[in-house]
C-alpha positions in Angstrom: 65.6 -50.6 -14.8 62.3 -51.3 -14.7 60.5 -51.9 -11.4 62.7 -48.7 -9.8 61.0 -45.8 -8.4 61.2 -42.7 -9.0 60.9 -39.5 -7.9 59.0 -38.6 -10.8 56.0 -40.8 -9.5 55.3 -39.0 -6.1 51.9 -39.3 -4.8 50.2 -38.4 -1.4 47.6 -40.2 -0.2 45.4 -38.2 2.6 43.5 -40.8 4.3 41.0 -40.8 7.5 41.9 -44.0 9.4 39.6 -45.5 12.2 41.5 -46.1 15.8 41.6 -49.8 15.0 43.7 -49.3 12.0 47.4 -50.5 12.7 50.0 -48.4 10.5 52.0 -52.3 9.3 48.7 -52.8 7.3 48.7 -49.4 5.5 52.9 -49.9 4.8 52.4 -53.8 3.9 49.3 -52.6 1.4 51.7 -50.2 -0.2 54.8 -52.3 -0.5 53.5 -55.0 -2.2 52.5 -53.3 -5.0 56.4 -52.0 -5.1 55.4 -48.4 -3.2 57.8 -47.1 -1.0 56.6 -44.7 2.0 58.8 -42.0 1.3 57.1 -39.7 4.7 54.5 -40.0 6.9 52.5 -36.8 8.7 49.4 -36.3 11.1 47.0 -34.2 10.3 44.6 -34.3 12.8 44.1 -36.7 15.5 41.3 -37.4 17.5 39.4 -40.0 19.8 37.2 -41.4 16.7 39.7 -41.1 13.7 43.1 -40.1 12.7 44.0 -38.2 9.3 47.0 -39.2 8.1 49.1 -37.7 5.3 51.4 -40.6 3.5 53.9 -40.1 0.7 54.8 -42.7 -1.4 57.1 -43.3 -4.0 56.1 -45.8 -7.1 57.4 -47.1 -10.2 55.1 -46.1 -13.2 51.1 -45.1 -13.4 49.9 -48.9 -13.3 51.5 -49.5 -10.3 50.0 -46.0 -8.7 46.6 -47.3 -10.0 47.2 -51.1 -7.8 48.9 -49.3 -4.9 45.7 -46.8 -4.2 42.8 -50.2 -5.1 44.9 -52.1 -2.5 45.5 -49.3 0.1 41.8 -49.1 -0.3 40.7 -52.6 0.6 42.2 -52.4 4.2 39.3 -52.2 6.4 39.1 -49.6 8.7 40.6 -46.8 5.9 39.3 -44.2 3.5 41.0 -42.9 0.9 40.4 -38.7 1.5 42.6 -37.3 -1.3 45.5 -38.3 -3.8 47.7 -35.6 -4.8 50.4 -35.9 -7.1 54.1 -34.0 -6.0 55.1 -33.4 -9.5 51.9 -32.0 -10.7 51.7 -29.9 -7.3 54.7 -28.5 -8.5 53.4 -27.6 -11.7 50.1 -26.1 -10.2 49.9 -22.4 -11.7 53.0 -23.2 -13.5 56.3 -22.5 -12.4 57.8 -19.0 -13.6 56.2 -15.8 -12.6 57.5 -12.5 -12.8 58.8 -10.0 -10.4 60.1 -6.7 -10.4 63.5 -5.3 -9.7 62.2 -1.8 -8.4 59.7 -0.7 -5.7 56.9 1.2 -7.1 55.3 2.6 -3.3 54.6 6.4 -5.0 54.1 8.6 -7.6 57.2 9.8 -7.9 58.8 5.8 -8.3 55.9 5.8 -11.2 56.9 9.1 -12.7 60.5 7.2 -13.0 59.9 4.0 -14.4 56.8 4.3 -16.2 55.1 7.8 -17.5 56.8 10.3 -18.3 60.3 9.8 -17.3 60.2 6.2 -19.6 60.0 8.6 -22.6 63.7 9.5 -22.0 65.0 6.1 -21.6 62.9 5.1 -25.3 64.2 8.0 -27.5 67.8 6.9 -26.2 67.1 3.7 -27.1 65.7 5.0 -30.5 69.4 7.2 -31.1 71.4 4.1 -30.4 69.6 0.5 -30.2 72.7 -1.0 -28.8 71.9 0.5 -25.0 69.1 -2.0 -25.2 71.9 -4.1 -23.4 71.9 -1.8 -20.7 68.5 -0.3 -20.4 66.2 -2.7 -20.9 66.0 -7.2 -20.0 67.4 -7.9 -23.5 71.2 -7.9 -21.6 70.0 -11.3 -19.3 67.2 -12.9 -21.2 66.8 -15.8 -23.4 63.7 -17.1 -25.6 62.7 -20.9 -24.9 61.0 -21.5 -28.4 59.6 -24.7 -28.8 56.6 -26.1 -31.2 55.8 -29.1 -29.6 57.0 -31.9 -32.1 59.6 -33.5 -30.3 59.0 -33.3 -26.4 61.5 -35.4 -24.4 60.8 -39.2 -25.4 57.0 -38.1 -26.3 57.1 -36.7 -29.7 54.7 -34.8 -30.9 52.3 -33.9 -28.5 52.2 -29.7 -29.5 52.5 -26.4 -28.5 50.4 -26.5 -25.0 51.7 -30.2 -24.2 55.3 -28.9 -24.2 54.5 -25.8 -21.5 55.5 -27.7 -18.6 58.9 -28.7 -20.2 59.4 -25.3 -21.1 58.8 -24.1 -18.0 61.7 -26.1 -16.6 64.1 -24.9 -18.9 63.2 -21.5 -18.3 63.7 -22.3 -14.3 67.5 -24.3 -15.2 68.8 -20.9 -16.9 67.4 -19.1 -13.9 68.7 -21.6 -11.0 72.0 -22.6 -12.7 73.4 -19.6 -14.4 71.0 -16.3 -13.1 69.5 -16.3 -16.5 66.0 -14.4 -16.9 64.1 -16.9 -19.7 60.7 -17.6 -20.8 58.8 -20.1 -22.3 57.5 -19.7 -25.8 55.4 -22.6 -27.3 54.2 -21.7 -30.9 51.0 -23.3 -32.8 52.8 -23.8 -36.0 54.9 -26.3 -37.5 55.6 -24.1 -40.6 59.3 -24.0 -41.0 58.8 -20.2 -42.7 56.4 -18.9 -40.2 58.4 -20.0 -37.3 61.4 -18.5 -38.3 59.1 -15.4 -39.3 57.6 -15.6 -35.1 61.0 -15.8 -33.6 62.7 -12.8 -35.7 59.6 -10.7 -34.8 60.4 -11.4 -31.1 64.1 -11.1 -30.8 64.6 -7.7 -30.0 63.5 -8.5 -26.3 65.5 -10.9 -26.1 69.7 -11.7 -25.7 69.6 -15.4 -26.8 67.0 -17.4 -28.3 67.4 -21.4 -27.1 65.4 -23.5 -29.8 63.8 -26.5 -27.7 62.5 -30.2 -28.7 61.9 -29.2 -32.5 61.5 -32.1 -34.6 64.3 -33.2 -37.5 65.2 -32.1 -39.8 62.9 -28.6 -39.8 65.3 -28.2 -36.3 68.4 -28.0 -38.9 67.2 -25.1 -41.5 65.4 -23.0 -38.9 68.7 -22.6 -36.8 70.4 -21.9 -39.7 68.5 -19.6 -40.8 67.9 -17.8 -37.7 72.0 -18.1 -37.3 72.4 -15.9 -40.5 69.5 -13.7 -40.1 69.6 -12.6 -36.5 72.3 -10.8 -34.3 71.8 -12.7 -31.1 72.8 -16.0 -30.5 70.6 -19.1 -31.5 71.0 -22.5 -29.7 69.0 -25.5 -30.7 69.9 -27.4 -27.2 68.7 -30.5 -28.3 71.7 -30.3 -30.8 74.3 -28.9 -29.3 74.1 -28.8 -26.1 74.2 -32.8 -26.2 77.1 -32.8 -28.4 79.3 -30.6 -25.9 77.9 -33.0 -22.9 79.3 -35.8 -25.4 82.3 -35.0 -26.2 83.1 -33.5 -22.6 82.5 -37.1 -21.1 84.3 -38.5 -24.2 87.5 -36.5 -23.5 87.7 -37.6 -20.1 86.8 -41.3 -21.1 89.7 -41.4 -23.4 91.9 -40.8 -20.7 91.0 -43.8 -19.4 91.6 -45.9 -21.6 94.5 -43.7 -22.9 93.3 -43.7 -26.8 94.2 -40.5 -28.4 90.9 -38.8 -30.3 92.2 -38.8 -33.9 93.2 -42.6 -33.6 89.3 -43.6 -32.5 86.6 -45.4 -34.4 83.5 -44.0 -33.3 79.9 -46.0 -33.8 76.5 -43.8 -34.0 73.1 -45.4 -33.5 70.7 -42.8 -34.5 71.6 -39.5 -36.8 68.5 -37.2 -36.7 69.3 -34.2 -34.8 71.5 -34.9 -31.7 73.4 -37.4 -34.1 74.3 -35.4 -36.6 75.8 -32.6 -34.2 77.8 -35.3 -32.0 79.2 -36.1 -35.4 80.1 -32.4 -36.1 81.4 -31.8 -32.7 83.6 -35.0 -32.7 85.0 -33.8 -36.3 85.5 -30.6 -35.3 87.5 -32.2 -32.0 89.7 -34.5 -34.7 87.7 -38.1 -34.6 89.0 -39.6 -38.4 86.8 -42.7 -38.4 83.0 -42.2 -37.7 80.3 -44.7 -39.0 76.8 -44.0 -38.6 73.6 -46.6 -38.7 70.0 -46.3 -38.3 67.4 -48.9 -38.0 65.5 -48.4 -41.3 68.6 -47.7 -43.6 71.3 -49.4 -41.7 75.2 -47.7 -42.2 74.9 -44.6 -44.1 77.0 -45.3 -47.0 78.2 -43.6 -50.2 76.6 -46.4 -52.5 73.0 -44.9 -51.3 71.0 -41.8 -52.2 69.2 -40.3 -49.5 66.4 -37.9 -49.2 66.6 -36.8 -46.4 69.3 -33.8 -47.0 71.1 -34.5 -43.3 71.7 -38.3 -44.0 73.1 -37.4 -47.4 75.4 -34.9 -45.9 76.5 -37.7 -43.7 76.9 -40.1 -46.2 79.2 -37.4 -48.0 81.1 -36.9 -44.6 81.6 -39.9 -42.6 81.9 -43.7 -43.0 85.4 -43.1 -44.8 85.9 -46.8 -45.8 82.5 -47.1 -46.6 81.3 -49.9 -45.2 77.9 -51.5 -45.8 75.9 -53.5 -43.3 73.5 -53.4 -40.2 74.1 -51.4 -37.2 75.6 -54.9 -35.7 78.0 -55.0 -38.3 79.4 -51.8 -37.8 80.3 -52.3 -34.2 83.1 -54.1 -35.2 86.4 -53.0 -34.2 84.5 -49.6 -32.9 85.6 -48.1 -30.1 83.2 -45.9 -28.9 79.4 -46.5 -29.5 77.1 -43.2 -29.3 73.7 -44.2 -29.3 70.9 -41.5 -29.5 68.4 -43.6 -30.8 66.1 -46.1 -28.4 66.3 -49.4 -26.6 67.5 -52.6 -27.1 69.5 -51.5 -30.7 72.7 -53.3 -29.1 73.4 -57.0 -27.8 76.1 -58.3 -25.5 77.3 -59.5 -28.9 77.8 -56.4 -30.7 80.2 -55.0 -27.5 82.0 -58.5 -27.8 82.7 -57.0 -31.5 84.2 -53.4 -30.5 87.9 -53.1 -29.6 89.6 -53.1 -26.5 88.8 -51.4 -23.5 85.2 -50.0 -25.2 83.5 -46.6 -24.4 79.8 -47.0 -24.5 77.2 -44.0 -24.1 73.6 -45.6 -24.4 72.6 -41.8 -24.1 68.9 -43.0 -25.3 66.0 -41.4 -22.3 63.9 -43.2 -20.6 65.4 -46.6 -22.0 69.1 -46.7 -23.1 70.4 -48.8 -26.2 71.7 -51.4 -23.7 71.0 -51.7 -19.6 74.2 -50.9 -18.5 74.0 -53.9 -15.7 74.2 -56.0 -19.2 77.2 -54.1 -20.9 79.0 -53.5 -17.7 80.7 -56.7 -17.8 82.2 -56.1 -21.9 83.3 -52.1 -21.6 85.1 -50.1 -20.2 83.8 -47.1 -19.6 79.6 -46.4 -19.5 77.5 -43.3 -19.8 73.9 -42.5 -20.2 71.3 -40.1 -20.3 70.0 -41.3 -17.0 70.1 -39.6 -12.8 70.0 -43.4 -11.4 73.3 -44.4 -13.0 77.0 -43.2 -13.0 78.5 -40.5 -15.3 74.9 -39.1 -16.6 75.1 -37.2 -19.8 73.1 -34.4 -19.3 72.1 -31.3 -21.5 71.9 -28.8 -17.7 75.7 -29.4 -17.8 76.1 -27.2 -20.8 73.4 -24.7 -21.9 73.3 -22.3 -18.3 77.4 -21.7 -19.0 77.1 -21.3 -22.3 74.2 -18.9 -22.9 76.1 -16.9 -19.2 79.1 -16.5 -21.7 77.2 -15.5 -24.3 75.4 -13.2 -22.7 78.1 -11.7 -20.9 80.1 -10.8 -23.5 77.5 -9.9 -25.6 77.8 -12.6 -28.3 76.3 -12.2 -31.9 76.5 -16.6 -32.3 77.5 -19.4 -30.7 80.2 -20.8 -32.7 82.1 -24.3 -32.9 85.1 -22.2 -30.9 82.7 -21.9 -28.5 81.0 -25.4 -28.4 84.4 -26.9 -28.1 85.2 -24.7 -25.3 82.4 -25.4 -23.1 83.2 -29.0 -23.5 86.5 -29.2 -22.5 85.4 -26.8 -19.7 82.9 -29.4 -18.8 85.7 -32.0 -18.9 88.0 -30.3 -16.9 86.1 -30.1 -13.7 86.5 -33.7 -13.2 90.2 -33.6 -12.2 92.8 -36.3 -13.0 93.2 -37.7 -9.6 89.2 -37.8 -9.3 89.1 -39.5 -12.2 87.6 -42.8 -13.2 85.3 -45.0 -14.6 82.4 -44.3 -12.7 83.3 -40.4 -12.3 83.4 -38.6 -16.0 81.6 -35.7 -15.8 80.6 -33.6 -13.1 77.2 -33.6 -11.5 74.9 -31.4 -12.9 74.6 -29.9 -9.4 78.5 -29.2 -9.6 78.6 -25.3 -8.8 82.1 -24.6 -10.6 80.4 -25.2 -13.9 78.8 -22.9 -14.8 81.3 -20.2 -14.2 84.0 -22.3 -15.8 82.5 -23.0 -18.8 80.8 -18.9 -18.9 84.9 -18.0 -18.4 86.2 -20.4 -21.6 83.3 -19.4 -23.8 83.7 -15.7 -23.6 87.6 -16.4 -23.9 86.4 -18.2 -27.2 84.3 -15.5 -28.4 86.5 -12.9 -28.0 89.2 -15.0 -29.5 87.0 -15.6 -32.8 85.3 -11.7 -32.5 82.1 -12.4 -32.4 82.4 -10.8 -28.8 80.5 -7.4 -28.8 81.6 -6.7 -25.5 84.8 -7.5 -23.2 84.0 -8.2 -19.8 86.5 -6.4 -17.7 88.3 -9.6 -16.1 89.3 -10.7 -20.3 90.8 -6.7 -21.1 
């Protein structure tokens, strides 16, 4: 939706305005470069000028750039300061670190530092297991990222991809009452990473793998999986397959299609792609065909290189079909794309079967507008906050990693996974139900506690729990 604004571009603009100045030709300089005045506050007033603090709201950087030049150019105004919100926000970052107890004399230091710590470490050297009740480890997870696959920004490295980090670390926090931090390494070596993050773990209770690029993001989870005790999420993986398939449950209610009777079209299988696949498999989908723009349907007829493709040539596509991504579409009824704009026409939906489930789950820019597809399906998702049933990743990781936690976890399995998804899906009761209402908002409290509740009931159910919270004994 280009031409929208957005939160996201937030700017305040202090300026020192002669008495002359009338306020229509500050607001008529801002909106018609497409700003919108979002507040306006006096700072100081007084018989020879006025300092006015304005807040504005714009669409992208060039249009912040034409909005400021043409606020300029009214006579009578100068431009004092421009301030960003969202890098305000950001100034000193946005974690610190508190303590839980009171240190006001020696006798508080004798406790928690030297000499009564020695106690609590050589009972922690007889039995590492009370690390889960002595020490952070119980409530903290690892935010491990190495830059190469930010958002929609690629690979911009390890001090790029702080500030992204950073936000994760404040969702488990503000969502679930999850201590996390941010750790952004200066290495793309698959070996050393997984060497960094074993070193680590024994701080830690859950490591989340962040914005990794494909398909090192595939072998250093698994690895890490096998080798470590505690569980290890790559969010970018899983946590949009659970938000997928949670919408998809609920969309298939709708159109009352039963999962194991679907055809299901995938545009785009590096990382999210191929666990949307798994998930969906693992829920009962038969028929999934997946395409990409440089190798079009992955088919058993090719060879590929790249190991993940050739796993899902070996696993999906079961009439093998050949073809463009276009060509695939037909019959389908649901389209996944987590790939990039514009990789679907009006034409292609007019292909897929009746009453078609789209999620264009692609960020900034879906696969297809939705104001174009709405006409031709059904039922529409994206990845997107400005339009209906948005697909979104906070849904899934808080509850997840608060099961985990909670009952002490050694993995996150598929049990698990599945649970949390039709957790997710279940918020959204049936008589709330429709096609504009899918999933619940990610500011939806009951999630998280619903979706800790059916993962540690999954855990447990599959032993990998450690521990059994009282209200599952």
């Amino acid at each position: 939706m280009s031409g929208q604004t957005s939160g996201s571009y937030t700017i305040i603009l202090r300026m020192e305005l002669e008495p002359n100045v009338a306020f229509i030709q500050i607001a008529n300089a801002i909106h018609e470069k497409g700003g919108e005045i979002v507040a306006v506050d006096i700072v100081n007033r007084s018989k020879q000028k006025t300092i006015r603090d304005i807040t504005v709201s714009v669409s992208n950087r060039e249009t912040e750039a034409e909005l400021i030049e043409n606020v300029r150019n009214v006579p009578g105004i100068k431009i004092v300061n421009i301030s960003d919100r969202t890098f305000l926000m950001h100034l000193g970052g946005k974690l610190e670190v508190r303590s839980k107890v009171p240190i006001k004399n020696r006798d508080d230091l004798s406790h928690v530092y030297t000499p009564g710590v020695a106690r609590v470490c050589m009972a922690l050297h007889e039995d590492p297991s009370k690390a889960y009740s002595l020490t952070i480890k119980r409530n903290t997870v690892a935010v491990v990222s190495d830059g190469t696959a930010v958002l929609g920004l690629g690979d911009i490295g390890p001090i790029a991809a702080m500030p992204v980090m950073e936000g994760k670390a404040m969702l488990f926090k503000e969502m679930a009452d999850i201590d996390s931090f941010p750790i952004c390494l200066d290495t793309k070596d698959t070996e050393e990473i997984i060497r960094i993050v074993k070193s680590i773990a024994p701080a830690f209770g859950g490591i989340n793998l962040e914005d990794i690029s494909s398909p090192r993001c595939f072998e250093i989870e698994e690895r890490l999986k096998k080798e470590l005790d505690i569980p290890v999420f790559h969010d970018d993986q899983h946590g949009t397959a659970v938000v997928m398939l949670a919408g998809l449950i609920n969309a298939l209610k709708i159109v009352n299609k039963q999962i194991s009777d679907i055809k299901v079209v995938f545009s785009g299988v590096g990382a999210a792609g191929v666990a949307c696949t798994k998930m969906l498999i693992a829920a009962g989908v038969k028929h999934i065909v997946g395409a990409t723009r440089s190798v079009g349907i992955i088919n058993r007829n090719a060879t590929y290189e790249n190991p993940m493709l050739q796993w899902y040539a070996e696993n999906t596509n079961p009439d093998n079909v050949t073809g463009t991504l276009s060509d695939a579409m037909q019959g389908a009824d649901v389209f996944i794309g987590l790939s990039g704009p514009g990789v679907i026409t009006v034409d292609d939906l007019k292909k897929m079967a009746k009453d078609p489930i789209v999620f264009a789950m692609a960020n900034p820019t879906p696969e297809i507008l939705p104001e174009i597809a709405e006409p031709y399906v059904r039922v529409m998702a994206t990845g997107r906050s400005d339009y209906p049933n948005q697909l979104n990743n906070v849904l899934c990781f808080p509850g997840i990693f608060r099961g985990a936690l909670d009952c002490q976890a050694t993995i996150i399995n598929e049990e698990m996974k599945l649970a949390a998804a039709y957790a997710i899906a279940s918020i959204v009761e049936d008589a709330e139900l429709n096609e504009q209402y899918i999933i619940p908002s990610v500011f939806n409290n009951r999630v998280v506690e619903v979706v800790r509740r059916k993962v540690i009931q999954a855990a447990v159910d599959t032993g990998v729990a450690r521990k059994v919270p009282h209200e599952f004994a």
